[in-house]
mmCIF file as Biopython writes it, N, C-alpha, C and O atoms, coordinates in Angstrom:
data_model
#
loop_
_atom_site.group_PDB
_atom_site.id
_atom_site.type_symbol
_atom_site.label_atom_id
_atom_site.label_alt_id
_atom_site.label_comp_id
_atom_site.label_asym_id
_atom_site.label_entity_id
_atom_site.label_seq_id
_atom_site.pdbx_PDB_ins_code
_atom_site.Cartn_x
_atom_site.Cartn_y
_atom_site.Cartn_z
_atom_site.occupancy
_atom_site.B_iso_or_equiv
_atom_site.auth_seq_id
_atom_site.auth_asym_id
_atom_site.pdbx_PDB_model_num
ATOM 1   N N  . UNK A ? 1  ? -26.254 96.557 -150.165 1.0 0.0 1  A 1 
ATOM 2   C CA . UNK A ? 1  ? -25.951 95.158 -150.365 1.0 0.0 1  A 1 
ATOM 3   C C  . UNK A ? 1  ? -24.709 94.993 -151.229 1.0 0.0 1  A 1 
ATOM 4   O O  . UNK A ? 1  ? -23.843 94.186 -150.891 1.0 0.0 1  A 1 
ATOM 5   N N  . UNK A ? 2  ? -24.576 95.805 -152.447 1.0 0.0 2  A 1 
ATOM 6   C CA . UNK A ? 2  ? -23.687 95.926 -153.226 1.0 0.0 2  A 1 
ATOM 7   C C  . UNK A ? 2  ? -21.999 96.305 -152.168 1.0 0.0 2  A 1 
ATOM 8   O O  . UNK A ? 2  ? -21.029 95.612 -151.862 1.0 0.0 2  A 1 
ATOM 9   N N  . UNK A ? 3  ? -22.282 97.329 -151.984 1.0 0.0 3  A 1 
ATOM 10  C CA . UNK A ? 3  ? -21.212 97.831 -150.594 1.0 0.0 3  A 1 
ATOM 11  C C  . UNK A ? 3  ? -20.485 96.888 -149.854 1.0 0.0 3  A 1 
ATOM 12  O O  . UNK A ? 3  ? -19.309 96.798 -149.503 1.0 0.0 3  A 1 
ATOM 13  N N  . UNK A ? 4  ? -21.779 96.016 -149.669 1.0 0.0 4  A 1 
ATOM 14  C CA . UNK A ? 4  ? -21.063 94.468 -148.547 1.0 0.0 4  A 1 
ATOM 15  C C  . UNK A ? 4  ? -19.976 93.846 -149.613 1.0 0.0 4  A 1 
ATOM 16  O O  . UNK A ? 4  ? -18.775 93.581 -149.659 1.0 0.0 4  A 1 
ATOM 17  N N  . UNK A ? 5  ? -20.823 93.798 -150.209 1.0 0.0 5  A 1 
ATOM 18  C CA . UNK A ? 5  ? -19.912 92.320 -151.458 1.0 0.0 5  A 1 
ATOM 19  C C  . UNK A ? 5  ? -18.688 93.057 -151.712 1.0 0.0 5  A 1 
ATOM 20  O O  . UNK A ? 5  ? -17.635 92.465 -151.476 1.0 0.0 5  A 1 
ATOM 21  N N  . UNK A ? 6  ? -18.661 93.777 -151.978 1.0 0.0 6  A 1 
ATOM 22  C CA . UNK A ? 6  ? -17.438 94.380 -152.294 1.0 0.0 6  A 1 
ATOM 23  C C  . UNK A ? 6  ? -16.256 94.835 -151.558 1.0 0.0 6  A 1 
ATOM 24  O O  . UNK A ? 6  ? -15.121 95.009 -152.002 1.0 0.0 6  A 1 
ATOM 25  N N  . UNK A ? 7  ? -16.773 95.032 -150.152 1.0 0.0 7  A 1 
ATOM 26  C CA . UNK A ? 7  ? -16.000 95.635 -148.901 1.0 0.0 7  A 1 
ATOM 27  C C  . UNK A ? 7  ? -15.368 94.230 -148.715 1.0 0.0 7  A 1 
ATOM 28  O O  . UNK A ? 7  ? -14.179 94.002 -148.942 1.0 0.0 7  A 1 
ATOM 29  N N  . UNK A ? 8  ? -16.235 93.338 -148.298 1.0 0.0 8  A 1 
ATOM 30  C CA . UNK A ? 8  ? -16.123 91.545 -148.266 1.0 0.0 8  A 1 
ATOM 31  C C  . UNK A ? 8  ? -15.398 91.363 -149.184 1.0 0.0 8  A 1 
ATOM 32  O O  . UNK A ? 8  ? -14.475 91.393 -148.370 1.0 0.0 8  A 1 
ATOM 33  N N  . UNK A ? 9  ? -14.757 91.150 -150.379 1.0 0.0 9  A 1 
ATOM 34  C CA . UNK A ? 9  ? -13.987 91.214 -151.259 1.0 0.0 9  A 1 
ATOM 35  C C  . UNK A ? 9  ? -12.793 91.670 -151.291 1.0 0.0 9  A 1 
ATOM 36  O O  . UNK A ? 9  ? -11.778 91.024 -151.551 1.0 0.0 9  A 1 
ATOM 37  N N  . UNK A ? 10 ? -12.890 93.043 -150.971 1.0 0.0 10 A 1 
ATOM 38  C CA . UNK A ? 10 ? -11.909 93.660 -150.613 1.0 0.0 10 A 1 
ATOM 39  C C  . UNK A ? 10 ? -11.044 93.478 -149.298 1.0 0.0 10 A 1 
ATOM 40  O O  . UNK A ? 10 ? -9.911  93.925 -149.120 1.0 0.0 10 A 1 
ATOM 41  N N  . UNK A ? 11 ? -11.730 92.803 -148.497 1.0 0.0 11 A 1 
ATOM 42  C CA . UNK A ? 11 ? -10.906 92.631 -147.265 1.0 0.0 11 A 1 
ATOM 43  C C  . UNK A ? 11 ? -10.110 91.043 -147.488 1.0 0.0 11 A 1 
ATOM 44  O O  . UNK A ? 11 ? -9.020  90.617 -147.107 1.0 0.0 11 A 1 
ATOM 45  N N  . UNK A ? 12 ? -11.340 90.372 -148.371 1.0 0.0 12 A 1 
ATOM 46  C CA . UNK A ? 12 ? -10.599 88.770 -148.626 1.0 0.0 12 A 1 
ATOM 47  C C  . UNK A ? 12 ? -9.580  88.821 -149.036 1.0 0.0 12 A 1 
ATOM 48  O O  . UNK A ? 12 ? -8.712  88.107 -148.534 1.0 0.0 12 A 1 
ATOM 49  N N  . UNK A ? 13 ? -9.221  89.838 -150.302 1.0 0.0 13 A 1 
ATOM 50  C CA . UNK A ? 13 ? -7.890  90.326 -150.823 1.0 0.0 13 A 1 
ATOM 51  C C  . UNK A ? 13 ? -7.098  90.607 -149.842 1.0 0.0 13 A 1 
ATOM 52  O O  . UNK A ? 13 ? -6.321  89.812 -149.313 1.0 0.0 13 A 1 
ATOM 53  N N  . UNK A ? 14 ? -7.269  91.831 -149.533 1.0 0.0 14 A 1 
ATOM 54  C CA . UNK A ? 14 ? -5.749  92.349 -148.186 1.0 0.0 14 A 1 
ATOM 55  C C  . UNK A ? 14 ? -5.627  91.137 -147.473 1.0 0.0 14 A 1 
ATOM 56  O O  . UNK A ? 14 ? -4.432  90.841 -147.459 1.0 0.0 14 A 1 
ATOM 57  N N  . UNK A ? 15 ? -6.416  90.159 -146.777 1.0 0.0 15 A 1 
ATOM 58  C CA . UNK A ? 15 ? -5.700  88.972 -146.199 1.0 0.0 15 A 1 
ATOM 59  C C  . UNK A ? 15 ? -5.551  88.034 -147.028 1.0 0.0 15 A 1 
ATOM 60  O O  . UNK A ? 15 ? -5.192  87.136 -146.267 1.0 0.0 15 A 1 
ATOM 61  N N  . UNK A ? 16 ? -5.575  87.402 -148.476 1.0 0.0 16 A 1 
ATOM 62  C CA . UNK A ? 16 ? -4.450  86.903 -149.232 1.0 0.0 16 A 1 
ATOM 63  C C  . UNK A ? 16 ? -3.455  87.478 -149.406 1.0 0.0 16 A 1 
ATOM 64  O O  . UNK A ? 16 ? -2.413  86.835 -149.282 1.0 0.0 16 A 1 
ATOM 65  N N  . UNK A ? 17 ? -3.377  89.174 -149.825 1.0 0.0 17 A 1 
ATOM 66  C CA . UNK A ? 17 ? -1.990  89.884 -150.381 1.0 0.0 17 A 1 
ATOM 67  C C  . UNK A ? 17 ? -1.191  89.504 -148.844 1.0 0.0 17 A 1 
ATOM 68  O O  . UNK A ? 17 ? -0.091  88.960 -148.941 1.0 0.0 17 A 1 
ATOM 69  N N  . UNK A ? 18 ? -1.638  89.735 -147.699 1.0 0.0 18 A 1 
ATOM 70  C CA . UNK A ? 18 ? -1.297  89.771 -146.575 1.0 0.0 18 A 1 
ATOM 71  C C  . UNK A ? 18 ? -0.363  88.036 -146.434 1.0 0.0 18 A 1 
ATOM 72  O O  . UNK A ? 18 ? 0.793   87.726 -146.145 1.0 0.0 18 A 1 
ATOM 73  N N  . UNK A ? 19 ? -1.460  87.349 -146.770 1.0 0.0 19 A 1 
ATOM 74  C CA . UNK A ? 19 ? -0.361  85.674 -146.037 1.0 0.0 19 A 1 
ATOM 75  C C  . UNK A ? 19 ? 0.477   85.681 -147.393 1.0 0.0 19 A 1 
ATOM 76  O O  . UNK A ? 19 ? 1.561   85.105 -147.295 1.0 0.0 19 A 1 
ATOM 77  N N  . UNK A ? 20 ? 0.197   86.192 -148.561 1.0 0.0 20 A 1 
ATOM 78  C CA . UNK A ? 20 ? 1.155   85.878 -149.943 1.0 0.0 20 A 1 
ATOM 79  C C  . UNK A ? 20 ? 2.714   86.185 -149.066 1.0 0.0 20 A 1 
ATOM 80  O O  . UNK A ? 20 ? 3.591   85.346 -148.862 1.0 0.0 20 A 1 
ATOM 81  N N  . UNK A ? 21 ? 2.724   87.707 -148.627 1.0 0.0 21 A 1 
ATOM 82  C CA . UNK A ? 21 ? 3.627   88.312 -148.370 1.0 0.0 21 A 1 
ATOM 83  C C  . UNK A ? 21 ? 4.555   87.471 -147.043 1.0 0.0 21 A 1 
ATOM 84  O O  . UNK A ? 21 ? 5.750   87.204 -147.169 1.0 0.0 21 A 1 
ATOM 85  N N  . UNK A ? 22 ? 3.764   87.144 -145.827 1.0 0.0 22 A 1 
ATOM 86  C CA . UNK A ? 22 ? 4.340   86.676 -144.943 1.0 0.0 22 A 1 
ATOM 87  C C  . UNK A ? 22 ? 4.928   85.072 -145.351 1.0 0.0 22 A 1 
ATOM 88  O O  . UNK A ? 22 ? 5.946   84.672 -144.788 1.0 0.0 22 A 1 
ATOM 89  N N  . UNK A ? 23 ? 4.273   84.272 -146.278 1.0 0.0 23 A 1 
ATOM 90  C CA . UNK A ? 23 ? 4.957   83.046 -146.846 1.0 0.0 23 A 1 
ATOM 91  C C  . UNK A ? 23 ? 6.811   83.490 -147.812 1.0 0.0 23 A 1 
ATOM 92  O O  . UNK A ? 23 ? 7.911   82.972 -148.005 1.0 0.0 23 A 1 
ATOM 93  N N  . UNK A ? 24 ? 6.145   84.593 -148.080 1.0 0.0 24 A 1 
ATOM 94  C CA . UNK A ? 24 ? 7.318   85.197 -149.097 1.0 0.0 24 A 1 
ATOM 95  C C  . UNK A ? 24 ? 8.428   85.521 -147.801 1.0 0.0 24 A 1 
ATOM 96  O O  . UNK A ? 24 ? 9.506   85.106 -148.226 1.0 0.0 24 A 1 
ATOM 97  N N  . UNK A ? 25 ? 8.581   85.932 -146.777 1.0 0.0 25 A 1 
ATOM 98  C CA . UNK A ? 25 ? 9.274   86.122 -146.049 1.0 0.0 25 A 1 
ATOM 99  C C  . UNK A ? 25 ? 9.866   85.264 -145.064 1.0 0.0 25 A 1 
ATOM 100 O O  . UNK A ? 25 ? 10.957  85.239 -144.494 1.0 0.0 25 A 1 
ATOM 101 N N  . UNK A ? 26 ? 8.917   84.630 -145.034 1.0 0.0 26 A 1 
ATOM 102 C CA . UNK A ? 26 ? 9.615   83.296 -144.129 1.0 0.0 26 A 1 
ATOM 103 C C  . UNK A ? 26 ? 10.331  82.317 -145.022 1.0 0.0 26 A 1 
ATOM 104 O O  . UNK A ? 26 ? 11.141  81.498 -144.588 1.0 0.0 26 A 1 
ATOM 105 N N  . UNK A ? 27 ? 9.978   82.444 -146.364 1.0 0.0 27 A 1 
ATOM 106 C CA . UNK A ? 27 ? 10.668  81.388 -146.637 1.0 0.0 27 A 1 
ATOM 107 C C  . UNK A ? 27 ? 11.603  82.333 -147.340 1.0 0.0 27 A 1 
ATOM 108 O O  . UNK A ? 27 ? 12.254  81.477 -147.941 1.0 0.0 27 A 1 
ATOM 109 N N  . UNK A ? 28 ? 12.083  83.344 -147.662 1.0 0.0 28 A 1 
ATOM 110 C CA . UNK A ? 28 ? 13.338  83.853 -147.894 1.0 0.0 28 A 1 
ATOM 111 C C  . UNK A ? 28 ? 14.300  83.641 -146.662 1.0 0.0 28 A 1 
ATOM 112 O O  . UNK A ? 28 ? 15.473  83.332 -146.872 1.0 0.0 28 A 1 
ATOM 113 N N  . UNK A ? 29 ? 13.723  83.835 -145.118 1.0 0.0 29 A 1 
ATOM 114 C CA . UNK A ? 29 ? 14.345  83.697 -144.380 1.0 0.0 29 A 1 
ATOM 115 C C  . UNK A ? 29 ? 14.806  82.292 -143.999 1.0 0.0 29 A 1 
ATOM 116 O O  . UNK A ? 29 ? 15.921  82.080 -143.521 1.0 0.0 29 A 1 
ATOM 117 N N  . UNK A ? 30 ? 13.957  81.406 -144.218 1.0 0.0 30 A 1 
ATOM 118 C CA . UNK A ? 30 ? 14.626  79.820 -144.252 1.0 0.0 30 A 1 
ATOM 119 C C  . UNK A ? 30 ? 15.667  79.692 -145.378 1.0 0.0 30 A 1 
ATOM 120 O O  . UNK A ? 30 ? 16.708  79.144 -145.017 1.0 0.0 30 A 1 
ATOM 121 N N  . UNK A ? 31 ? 15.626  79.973 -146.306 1.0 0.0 31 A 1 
ATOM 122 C CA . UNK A ? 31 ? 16.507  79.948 -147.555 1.0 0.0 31 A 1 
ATOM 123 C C  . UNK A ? 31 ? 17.976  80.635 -147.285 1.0 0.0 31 A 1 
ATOM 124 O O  . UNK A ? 31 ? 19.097  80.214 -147.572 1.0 0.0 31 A 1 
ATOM 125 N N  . UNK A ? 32 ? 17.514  81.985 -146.553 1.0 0.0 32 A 1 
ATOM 126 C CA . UNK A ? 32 ? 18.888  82.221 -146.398 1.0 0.0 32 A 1 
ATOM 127 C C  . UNK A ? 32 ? 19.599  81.660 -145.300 1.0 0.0 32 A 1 
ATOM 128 O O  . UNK A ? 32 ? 20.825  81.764 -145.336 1.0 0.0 32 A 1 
ATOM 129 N N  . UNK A ? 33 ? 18.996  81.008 -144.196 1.0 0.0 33 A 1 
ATOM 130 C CA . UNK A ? 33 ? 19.258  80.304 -143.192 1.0 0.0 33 A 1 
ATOM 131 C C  . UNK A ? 33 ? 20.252  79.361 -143.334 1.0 0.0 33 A 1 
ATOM 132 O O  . UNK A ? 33 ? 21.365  79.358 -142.808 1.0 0.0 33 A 1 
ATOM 133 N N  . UNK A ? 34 ? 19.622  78.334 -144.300 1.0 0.0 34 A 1 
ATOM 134 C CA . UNK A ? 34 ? 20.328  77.258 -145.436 1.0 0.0 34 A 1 
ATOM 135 C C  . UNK A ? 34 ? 21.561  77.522 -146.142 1.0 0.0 34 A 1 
ATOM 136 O O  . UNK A ? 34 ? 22.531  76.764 -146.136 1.0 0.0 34 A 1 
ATOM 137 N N  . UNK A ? 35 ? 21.476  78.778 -146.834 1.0 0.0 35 A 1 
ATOM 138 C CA . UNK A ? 35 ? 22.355  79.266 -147.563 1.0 0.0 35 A 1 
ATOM 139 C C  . UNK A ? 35 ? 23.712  79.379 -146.444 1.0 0.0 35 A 1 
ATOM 140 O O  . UNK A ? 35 ? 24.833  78.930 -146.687 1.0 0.0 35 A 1 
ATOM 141 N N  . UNK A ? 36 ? 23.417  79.897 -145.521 1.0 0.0 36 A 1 
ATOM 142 C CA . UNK A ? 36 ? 24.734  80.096 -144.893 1.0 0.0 36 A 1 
ATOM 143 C C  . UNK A ? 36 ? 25.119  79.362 -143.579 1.0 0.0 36 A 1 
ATOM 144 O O  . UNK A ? 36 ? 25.810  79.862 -142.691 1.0 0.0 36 A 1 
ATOM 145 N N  . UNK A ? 37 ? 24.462  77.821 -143.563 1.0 0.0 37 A 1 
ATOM 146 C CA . UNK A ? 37 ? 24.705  76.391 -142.274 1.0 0.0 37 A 1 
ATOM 147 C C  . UNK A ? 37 ? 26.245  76.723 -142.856 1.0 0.0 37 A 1 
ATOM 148 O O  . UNK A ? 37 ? 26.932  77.402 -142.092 1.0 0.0 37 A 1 
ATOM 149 N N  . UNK A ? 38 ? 26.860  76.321 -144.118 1.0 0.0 38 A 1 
ATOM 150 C CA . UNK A ? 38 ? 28.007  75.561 -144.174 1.0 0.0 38 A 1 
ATOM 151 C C  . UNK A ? 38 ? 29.040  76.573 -143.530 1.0 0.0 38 A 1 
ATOM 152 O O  . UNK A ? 38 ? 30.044  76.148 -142.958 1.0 0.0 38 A 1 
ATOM 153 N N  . UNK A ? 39 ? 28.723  78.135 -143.657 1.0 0.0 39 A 1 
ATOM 154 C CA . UNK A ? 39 ? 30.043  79.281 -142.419 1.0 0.0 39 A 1 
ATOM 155 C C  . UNK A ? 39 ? 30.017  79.147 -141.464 1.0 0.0 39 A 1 
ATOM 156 O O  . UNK A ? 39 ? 30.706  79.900 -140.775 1.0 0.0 39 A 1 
ATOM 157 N N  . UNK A ? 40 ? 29.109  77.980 -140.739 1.0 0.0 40 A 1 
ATOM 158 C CA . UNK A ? 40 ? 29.291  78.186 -139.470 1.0 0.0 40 A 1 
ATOM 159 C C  . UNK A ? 40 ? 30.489  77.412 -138.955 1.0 0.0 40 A 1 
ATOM 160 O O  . UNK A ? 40 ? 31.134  77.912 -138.034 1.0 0.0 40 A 1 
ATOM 161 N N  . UNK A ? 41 ? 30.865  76.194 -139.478 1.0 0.0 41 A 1 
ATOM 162 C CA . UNK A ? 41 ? 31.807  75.460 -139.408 1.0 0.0 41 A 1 
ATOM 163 C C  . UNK A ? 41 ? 33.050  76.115 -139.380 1.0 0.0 41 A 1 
ATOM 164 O O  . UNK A ? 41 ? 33.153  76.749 -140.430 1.0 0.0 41 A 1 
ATOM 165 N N  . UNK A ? 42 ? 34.036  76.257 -138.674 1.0 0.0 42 A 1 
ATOM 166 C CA . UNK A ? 42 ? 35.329  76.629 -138.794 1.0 0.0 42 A 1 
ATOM 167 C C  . UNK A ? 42 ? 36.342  76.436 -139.786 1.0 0.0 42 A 1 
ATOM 168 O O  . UNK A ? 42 ? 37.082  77.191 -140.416 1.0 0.0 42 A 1 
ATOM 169 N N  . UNK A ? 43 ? 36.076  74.678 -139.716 1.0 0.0 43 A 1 
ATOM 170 C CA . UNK A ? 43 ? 37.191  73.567 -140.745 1.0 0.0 43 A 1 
ATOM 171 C C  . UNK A ? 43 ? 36.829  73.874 -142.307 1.0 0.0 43 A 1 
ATOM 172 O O  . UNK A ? 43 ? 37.419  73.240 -143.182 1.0 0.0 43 A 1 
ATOM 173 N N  . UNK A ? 44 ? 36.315  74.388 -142.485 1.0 0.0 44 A 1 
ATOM 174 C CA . UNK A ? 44 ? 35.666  74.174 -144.214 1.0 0.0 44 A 1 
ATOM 175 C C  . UNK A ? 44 ? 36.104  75.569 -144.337 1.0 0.0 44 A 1 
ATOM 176 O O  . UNK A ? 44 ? 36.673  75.700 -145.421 1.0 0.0 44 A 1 
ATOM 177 N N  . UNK A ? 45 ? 36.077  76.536 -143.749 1.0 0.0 45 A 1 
ATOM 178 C CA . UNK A ? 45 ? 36.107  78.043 -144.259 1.0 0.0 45 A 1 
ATOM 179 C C  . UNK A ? 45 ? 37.683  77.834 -144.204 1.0 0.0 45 A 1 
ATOM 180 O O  . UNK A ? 45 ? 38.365  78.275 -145.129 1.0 0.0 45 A 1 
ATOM 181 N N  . UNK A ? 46 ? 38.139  77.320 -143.380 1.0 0.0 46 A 1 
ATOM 182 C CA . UNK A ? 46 ? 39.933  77.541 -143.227 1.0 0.0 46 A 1 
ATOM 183 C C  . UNK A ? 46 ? 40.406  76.401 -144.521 1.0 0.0 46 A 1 
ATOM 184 O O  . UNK A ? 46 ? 41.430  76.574 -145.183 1.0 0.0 46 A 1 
ATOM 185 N N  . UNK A ? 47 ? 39.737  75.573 -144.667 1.0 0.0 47 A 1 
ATOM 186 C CA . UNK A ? 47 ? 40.179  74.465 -145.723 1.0 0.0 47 A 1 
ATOM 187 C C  . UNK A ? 47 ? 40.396  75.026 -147.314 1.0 0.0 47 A 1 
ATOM 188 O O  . UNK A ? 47 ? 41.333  74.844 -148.091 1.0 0.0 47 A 1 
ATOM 189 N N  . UNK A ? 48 ? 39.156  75.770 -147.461 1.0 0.0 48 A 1 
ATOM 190 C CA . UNK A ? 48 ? 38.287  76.591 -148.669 1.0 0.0 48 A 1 
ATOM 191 C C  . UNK A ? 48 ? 39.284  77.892 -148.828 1.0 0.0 48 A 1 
ATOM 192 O O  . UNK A ? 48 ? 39.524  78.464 -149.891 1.0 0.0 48 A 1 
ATOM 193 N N  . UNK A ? 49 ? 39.781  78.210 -147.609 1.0 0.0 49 A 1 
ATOM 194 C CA . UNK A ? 49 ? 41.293  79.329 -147.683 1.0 0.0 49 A 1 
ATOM 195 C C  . UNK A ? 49 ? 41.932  79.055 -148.060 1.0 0.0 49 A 1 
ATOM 196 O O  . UNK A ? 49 ? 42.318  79.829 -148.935 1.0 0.0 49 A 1 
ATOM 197 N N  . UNK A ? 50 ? 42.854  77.625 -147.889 1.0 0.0 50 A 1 
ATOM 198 C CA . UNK A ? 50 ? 43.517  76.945 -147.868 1.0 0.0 50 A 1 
ATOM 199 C C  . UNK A ? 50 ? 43.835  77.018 -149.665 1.0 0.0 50 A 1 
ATOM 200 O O  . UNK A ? 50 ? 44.834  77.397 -150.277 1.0 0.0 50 A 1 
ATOM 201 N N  . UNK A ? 51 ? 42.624  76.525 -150.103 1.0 0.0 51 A 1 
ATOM 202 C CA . UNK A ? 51 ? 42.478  76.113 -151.284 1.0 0.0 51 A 1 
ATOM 203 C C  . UNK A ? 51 ? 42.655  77.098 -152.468 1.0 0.0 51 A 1 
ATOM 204 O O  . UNK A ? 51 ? 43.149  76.886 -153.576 1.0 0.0 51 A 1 
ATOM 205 N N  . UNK A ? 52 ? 42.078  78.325 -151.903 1.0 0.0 52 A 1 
ATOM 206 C CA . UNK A ? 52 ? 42.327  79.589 -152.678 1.0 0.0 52 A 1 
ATOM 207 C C  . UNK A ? 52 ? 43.768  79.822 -152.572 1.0 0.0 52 A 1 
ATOM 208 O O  . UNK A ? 52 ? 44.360  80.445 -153.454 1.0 0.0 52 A 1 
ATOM 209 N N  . UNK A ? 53 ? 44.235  79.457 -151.764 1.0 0.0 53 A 1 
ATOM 210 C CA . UNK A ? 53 ? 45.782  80.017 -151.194 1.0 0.0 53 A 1 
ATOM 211 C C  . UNK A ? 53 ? 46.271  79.597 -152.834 1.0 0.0 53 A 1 
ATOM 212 O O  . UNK A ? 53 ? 46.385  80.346 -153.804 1.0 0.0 53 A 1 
ATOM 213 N N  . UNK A ? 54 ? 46.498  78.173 -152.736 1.0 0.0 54 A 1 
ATOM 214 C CA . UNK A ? 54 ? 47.047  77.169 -152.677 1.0 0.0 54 A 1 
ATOM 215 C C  . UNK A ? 54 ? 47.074  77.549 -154.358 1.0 0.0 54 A 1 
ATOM 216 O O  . UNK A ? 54 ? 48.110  77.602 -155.021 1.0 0.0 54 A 1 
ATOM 217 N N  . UNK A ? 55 ? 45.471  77.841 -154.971 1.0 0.0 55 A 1 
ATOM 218 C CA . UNK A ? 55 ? 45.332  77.864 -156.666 1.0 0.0 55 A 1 
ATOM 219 C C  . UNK A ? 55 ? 45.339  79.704 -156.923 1.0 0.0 55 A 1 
ATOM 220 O O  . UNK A ? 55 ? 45.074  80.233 -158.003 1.0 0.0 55 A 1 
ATOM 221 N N  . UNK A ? 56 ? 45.683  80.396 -155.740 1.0 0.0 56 A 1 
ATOM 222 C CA . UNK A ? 56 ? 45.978  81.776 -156.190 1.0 0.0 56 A 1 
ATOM 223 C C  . UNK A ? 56 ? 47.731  82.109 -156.557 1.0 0.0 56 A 1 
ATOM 224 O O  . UNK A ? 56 ? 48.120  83.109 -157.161 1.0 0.0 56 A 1 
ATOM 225 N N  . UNK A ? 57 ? 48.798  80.779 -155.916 1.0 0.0 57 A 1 
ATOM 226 C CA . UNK A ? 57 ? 50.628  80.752 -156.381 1.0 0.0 57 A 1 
ATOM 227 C C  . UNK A ? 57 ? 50.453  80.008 -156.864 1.0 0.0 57 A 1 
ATOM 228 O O  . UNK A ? 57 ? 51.525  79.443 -156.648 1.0 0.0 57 A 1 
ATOM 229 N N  . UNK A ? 58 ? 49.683  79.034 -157.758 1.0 0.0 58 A 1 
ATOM 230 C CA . UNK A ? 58 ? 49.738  78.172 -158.916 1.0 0.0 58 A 1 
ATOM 231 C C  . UNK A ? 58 ? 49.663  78.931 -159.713 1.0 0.0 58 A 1 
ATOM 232 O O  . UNK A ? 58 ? 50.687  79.008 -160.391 1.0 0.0 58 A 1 
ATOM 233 N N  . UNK A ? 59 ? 48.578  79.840 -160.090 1.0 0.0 59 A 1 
ATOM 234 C CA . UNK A ? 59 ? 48.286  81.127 -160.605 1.0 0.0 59 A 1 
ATOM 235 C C  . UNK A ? 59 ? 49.276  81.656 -161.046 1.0 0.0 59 A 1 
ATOM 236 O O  . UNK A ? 59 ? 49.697  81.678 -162.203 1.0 0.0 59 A 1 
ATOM 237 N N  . UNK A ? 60 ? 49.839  82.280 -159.759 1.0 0.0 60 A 1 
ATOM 238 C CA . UNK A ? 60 ? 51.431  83.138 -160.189 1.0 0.0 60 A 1 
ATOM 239 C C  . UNK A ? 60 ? 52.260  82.573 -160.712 1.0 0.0 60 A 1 
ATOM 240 O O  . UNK A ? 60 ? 52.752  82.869 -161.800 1.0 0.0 60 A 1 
ATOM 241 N N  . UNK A ? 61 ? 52.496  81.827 -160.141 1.0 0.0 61 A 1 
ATOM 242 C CA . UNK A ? 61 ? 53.669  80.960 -160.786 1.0 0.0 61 A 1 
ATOM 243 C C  . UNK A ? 61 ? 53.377  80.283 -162.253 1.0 0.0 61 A 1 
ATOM 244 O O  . UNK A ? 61 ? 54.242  79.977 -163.074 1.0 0.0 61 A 1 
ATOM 245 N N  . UNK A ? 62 ? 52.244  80.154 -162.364 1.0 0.0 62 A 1 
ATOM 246 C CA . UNK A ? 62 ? 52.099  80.130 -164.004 1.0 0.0 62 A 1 
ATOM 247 C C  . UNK A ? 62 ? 52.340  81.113 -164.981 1.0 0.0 62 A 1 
ATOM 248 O O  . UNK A ? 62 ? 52.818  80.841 -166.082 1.0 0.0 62 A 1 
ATOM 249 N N  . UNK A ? 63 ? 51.982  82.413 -164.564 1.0 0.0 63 A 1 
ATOM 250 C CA . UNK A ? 63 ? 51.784  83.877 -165.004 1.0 0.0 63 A 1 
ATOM 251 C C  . UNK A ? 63 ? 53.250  84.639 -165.225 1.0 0.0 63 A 1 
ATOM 252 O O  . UNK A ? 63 ? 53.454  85.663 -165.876 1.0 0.0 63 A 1 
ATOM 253 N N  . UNK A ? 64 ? 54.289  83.758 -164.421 1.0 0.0 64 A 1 
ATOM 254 C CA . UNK A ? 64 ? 55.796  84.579 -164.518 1.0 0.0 64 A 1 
ATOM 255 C C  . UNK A ? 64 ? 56.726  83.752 -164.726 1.0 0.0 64 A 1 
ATOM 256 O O  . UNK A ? 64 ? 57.773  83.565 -164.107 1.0 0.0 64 A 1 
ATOM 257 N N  . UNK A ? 65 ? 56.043  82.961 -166.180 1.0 0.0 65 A 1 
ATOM 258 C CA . UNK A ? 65 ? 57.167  82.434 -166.761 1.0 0.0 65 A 1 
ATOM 259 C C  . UNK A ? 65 ? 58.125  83.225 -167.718 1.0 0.0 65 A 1 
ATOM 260 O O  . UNK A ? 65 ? 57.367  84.020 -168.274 1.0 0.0 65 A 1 
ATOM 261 N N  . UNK A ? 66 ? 59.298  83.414 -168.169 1.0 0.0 66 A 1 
ATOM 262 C CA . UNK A ? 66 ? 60.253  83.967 -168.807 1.0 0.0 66 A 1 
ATOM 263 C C  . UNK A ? 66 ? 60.852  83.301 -169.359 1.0 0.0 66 A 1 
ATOM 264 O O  . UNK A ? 66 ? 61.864  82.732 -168.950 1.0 0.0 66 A 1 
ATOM 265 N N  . UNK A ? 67 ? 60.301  83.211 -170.551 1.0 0.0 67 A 1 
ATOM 266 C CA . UNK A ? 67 ? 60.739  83.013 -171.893 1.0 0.0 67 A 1 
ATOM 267 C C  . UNK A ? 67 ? 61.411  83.398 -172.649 1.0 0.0 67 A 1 
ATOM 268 O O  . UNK A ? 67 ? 61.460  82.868 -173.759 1.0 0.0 67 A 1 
#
């Protein structure tokens, strides 16, 4: 009787550890899903270039002044 309760127990566990794990994975995988909608766009990644361009010779050109 003891045996049951405990086997029963033990199995209730492995299928919580079990859905803990599969919630943990799906929603990492929605998250990263999310995380990366905005690369899909063309205009924003070339804009966002643009922008680095643009504050990486502001940069320089700040950096080689001669004094």
């Amino acid at each position: 009787m003891v045996d049951q309760v405990e086997e029963k127990d033990s199995n209730t566990m492995n299928k919580v550890l079990a859905g803990i794990m599969i919630l943990t994975v799906v929603g990492v995988v929605l998250l990263k899903s999310r995380e990366t909608e905005h690369l899909e766009s063309g205009a924003s990644t070339a804009s966002t270039q643009e922008a680095f361009e643009a504050a990486n010779e502001k940069r320089i050109a700040e950096k080689n002044n001669f004094y």
